[in-house]
C-alpha positions as CSV (number, residue, x, y, z in Angstrom):
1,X,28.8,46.2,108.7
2,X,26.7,44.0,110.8
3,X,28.5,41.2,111.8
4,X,27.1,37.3,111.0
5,X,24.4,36.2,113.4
6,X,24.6,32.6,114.0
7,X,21.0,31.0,112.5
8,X,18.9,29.7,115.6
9,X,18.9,26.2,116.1
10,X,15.2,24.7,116.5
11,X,14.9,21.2,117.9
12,X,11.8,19.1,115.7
13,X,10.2,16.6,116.6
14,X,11.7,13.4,114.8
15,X,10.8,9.8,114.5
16,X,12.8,6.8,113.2
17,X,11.1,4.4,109.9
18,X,13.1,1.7,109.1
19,X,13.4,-1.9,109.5
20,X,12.8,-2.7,114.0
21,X,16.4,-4.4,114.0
22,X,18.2,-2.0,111.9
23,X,18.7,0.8,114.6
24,X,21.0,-1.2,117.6
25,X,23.4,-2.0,114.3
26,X,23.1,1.5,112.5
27,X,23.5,4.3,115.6
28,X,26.6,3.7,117.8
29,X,25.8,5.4,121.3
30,X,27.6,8.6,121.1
31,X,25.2,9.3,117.2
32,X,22.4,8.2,119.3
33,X,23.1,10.9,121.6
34,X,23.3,13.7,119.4
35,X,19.8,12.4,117.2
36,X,18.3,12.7,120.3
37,X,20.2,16.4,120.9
38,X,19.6,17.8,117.9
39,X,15.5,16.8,118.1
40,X,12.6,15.6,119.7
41,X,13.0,11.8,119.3
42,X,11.9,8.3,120.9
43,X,15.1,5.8,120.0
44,X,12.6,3.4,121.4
45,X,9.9,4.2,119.2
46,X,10.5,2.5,115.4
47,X,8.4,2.1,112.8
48,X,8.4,-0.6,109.9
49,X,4.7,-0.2,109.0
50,X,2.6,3.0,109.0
51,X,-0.7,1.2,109.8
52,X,0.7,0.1,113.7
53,X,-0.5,0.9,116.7
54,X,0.5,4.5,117.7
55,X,2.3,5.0,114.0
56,X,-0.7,7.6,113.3
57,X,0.1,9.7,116.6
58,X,3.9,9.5,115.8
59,X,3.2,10.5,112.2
60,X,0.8,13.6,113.2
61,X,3.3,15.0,115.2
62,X,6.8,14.4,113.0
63,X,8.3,17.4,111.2
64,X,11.5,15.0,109.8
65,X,11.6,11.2,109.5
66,X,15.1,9.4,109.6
67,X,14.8,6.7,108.1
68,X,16.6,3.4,106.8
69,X,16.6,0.3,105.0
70,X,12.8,-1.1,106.1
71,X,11.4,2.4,105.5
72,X,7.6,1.4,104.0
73,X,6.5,4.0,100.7
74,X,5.9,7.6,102.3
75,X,2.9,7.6,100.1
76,X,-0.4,9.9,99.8
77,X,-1.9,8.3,102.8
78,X,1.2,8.7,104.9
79,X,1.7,12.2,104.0
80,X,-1.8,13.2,104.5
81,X,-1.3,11.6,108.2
82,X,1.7,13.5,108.5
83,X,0.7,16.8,108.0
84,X,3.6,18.3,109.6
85,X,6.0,16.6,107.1
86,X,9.2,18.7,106.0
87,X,12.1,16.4,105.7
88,X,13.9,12.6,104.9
89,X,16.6,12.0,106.5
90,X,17.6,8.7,105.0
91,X,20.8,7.1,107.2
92,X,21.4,5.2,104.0
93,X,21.6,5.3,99.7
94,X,18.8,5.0,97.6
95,X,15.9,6.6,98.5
96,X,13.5,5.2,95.3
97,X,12.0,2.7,97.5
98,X,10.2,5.1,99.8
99,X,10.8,8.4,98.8
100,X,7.4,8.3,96.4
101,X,6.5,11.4,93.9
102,X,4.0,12.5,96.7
103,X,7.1,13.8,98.7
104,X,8.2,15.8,95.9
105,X,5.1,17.3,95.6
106,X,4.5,18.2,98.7
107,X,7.9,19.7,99.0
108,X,9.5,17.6,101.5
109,X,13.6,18.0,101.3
110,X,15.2,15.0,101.1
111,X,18.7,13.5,102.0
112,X,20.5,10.6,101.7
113,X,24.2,9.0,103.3
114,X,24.5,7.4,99.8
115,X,28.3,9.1,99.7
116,X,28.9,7.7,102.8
117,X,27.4,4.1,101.5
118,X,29.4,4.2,98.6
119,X,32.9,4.4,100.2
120,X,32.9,1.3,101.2
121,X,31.9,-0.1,97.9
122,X,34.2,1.5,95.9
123,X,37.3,-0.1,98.1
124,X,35.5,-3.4,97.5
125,X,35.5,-2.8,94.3
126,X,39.1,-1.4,93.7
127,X,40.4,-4.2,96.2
128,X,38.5,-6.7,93.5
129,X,40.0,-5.0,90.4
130,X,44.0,-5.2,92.1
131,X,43.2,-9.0,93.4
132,X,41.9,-10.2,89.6
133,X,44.7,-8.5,87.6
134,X,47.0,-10.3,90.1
135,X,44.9,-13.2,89.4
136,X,44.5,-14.5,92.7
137,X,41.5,-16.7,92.2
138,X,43.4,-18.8,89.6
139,X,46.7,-18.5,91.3
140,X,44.8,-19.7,94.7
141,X,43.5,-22.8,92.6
142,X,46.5,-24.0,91.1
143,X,48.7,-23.4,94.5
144,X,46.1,-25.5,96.6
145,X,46.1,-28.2,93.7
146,X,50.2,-28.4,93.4
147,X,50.8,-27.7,96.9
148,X,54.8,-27.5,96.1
149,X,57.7,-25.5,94.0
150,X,56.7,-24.3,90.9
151,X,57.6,-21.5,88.4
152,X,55.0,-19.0,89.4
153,X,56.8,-16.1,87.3
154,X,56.6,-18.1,84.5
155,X,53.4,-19.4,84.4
156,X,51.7,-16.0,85.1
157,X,54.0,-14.0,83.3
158,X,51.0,-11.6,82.0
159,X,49.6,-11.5,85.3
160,X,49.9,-7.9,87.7
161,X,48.5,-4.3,87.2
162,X,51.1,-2.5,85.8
163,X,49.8,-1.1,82.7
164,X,46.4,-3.1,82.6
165,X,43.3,-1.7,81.1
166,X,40.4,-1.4,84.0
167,X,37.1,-0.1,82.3
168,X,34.2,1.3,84.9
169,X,31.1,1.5,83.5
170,X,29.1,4.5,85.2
171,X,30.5,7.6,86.0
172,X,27.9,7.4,89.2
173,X,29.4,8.3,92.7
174,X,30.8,5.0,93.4
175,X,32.3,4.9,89.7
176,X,34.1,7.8,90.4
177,X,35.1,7.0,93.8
178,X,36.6,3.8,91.9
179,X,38.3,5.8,89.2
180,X,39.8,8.2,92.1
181,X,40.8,5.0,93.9
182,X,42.7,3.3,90.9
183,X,44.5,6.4,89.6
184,X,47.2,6.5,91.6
185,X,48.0,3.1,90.3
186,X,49.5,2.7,87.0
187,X,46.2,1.7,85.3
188,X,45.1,2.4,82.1
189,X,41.5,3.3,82.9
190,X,39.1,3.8,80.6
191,X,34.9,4.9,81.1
192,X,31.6,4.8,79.7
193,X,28.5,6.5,81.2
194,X,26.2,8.1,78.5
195,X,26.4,11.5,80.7
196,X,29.8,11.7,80.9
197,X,32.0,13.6,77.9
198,X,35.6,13.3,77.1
199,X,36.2,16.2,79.5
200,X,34.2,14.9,82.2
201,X,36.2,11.5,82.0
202,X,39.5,13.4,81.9
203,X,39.1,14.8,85.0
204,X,38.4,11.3,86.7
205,X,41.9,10.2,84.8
206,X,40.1,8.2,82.4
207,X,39.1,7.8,78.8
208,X,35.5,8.0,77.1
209,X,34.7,5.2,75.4
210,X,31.6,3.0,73.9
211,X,30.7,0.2,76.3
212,X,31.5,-2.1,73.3
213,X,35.2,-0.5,73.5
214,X,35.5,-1.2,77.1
215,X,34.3,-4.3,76.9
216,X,36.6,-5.1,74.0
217,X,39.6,-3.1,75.7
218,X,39.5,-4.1,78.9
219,X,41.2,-6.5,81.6
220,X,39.0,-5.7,84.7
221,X,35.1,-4.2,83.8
222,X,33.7,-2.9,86.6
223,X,30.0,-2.5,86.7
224,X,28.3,1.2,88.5
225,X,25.5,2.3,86.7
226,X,22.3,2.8,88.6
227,X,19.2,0.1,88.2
228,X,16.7,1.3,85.3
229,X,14.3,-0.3,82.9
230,X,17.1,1.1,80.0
231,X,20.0,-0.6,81.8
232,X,19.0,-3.8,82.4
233,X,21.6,-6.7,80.7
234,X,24.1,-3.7,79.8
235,X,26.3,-6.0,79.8
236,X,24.4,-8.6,77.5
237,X,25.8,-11.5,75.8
238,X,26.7,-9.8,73.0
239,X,29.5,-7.7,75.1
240,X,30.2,-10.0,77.2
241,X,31.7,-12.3,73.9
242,X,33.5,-9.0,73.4
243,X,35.8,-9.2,76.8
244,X,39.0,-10.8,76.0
245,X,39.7,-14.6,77.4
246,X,40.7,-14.3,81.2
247,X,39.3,-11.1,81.9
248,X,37.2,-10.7,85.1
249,X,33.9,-8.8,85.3
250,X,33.0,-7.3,88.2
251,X,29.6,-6.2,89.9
252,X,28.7,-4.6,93.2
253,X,25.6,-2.5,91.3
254,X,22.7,-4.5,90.4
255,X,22.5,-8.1,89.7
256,X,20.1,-6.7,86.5
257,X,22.3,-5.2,84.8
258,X,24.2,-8.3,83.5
259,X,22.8,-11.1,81.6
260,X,23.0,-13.9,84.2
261,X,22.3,-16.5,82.1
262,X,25.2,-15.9,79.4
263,X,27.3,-14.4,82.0
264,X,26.9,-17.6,84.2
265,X,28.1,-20.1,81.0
266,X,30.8,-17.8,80.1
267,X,32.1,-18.7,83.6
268,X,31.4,-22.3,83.5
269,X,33.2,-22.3,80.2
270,X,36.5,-20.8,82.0
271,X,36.6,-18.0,79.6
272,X,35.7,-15.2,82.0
273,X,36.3,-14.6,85.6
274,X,33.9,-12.6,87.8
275,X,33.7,-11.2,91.1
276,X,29.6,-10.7,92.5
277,X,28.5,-9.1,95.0
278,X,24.9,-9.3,93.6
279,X,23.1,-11.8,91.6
280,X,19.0,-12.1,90.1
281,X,17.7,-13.1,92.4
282,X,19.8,-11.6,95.4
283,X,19.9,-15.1,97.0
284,X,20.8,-17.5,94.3
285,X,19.3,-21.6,94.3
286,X,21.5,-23.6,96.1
287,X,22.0,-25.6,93.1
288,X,23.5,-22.6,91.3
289,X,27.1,-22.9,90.0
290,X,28.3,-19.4,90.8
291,X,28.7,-21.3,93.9
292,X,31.3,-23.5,94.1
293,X,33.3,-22.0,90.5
294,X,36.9,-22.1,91.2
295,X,37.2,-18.5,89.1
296,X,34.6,-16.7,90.7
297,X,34.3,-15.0,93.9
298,X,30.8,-14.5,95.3
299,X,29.4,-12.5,98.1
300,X,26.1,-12.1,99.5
301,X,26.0,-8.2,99.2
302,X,27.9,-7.2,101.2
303,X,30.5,-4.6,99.1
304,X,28.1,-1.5,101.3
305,X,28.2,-0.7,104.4
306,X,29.1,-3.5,106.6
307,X,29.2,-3.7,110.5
308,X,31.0,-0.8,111.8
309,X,30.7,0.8,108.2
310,X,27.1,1.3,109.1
311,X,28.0,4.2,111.5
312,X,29.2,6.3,108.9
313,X,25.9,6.6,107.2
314,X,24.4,7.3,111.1
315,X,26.8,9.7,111.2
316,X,26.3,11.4,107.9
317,X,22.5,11.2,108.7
318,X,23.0,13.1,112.0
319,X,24.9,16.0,110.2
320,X,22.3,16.7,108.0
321,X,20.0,17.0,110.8
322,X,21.9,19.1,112.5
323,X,22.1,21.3,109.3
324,X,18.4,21.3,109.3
325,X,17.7,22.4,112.6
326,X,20.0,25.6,112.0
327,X,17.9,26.4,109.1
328,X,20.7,25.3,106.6
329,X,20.6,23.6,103.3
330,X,21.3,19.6,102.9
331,X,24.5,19.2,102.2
332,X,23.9,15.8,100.4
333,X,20.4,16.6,99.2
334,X,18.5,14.1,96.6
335,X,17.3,16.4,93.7
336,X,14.0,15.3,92.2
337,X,15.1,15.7,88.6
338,X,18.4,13.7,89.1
339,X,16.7,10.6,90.9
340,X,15.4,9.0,87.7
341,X,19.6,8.7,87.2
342,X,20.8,7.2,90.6
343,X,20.6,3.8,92.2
């Protein structure tokens, strides 16, 4: 037999697109080094607009683009600049703001560190989903109020996780990063995603249900569907009456999928306790009550990668590239007819 001959590793010629501030925060030194390794590639040279100076040269040249958050549309009139075009490299998760159909049709692969983004979300999220069954934002109020002795037992009595019901709506990567996350605790856990069967859920350790189940069922819900025109307010008003009093909703997907409005007097009501990561808009008014709640806890979206987090997705984006230059597959490659699904 003829033994395995290692593929050949070609170095392309690369070129960064994404916001000009993004890359001293997203590469650490020692990723840097290997981008530069593994291709042809100015660190120097970063583009947040196709139509600069010396973009058109760059472009001409480019056989992969890595690109980030910032990245303008790789439309028609970028591909037809870039001629050379034959792979996104995206050091980050969704790719629908750039990635346009003319990629697809001009066969570009595509890849995106969206696993690597959505570890970090999902232990926000399972960190949120231990802290409100513990009910920590209440218990933070009333101990900063009485500032003494009291009969905390007795008071929160129903209060821990042993045995609570956590529902996760969207079986997408972070949902079942969440659901791998939780199992080990002794969580009833319970799912809905429209794609997922009663197998499918099993195997993540959770139930199918209806989202008017979970909503119903539930102590924690815990929002991961992707963003499309069908799931804006999921979670309308109608479902969000359905969640028992005291239960906490919890969101680090898309501000759109819940309705604001109802959810926002369902908090000032007491009823419901939420923890937000996102809102509509993504900065809300500074009048806005989500504010200064005493049962809500609100972030500025920030559940993804943060700080050092961000060189996992660097590093995730250089492995690919290294794949690609040895005349490999993606390992994490974005699939045309399964983008219409994702975030």
């Amino acid at each position: 037999m003829t033994p395995d001959v290692p593929p050949v590793r070609r170095r392309p010629r690369a070129l960064l697109a994404m916001d000009r501030t993004l890359p001293a925060r997203l590469f650490d030194r020692p990723t840097l080094d290997r981008l530069t390794e593994l291709a042809e590639l100015d660190p120097a040279l970063v583009l947040d607009d196709f139509t600069a100076p010396g973009a058109a040269e760059a472009l001409a040249t480019a056989e992969v683009v890595i690109t980030g958050w910032g990245c303008p549309p790789l439309d028609e009139a970028v591909l037809a600049a870039a001629p050379r075009l034959r792979a996104v490299v995206h050091a980050a998760g969704s790719v629908k703001h750039h990635v346009t159909d003319a990629c697809w049709r001009r066969g570009v692969q595509v890849t995106s560190a969206a696993w690597a983004n959505a570890l970090p979300v999902a232990e926000y999220t399972v960190a949120a989903v231990l802290l409100a069954n513990k009910r920590i934002l209440c218990l933070r109020e009333e101990y900063r109020r009485r500032r003494t002795a009291y009969d905390w037992q007795g008071a929160y009595a129903s209060a821990g996780n042993y045995r609570r019901t956590v529902g996760v709506v969207g079986a997408s990567r972070i949902g079942r990063r969440v659901l791998e996350l939780l199992r080990p605790h002794d969580l009833d856990l319970l799912l809905y995603d429209p794609y997922a069967d009663a197998a499918e859920a099993a195997r993540a350790g959770a139930r199918a249900v209806g989202l008017d189940e979970l909503c119903a069922g539930s102590d924690v819900v815990t929002v991961h569907a992707p963003e499309l025109p069908e799931t804006r307010h999921l979670v309308d008003r109608r479902r969000l009456a359905l969640m028992r009093d005291g239960a906490t909703l919890v969101n680090t997907s898309r501000g759109s999928l819940i309705d604001q409005d109802a959810l926002t007097a369902e908090l000032v009501s007491g009823r419901l306790d939420a923890v937000l990561d996102v809102t509509v808009p993504e900065v809300l008014p500074a009048d806005s009550p989500l504010y200064e709640l005493p049962n809500v806890l609100l972030t500025p979206h920030v559940a993804g990668s943060l700080g050092g987090e961000l060189h996992r997705m660097a590093a995730a984006a250089a492995d690919e590239l290294d794949r690609y230059t040895r005349g490999l597959p993606f390992a994490h490659a974005v699939r045309p007819d399964h983008i219409h699904r994702t975030a």
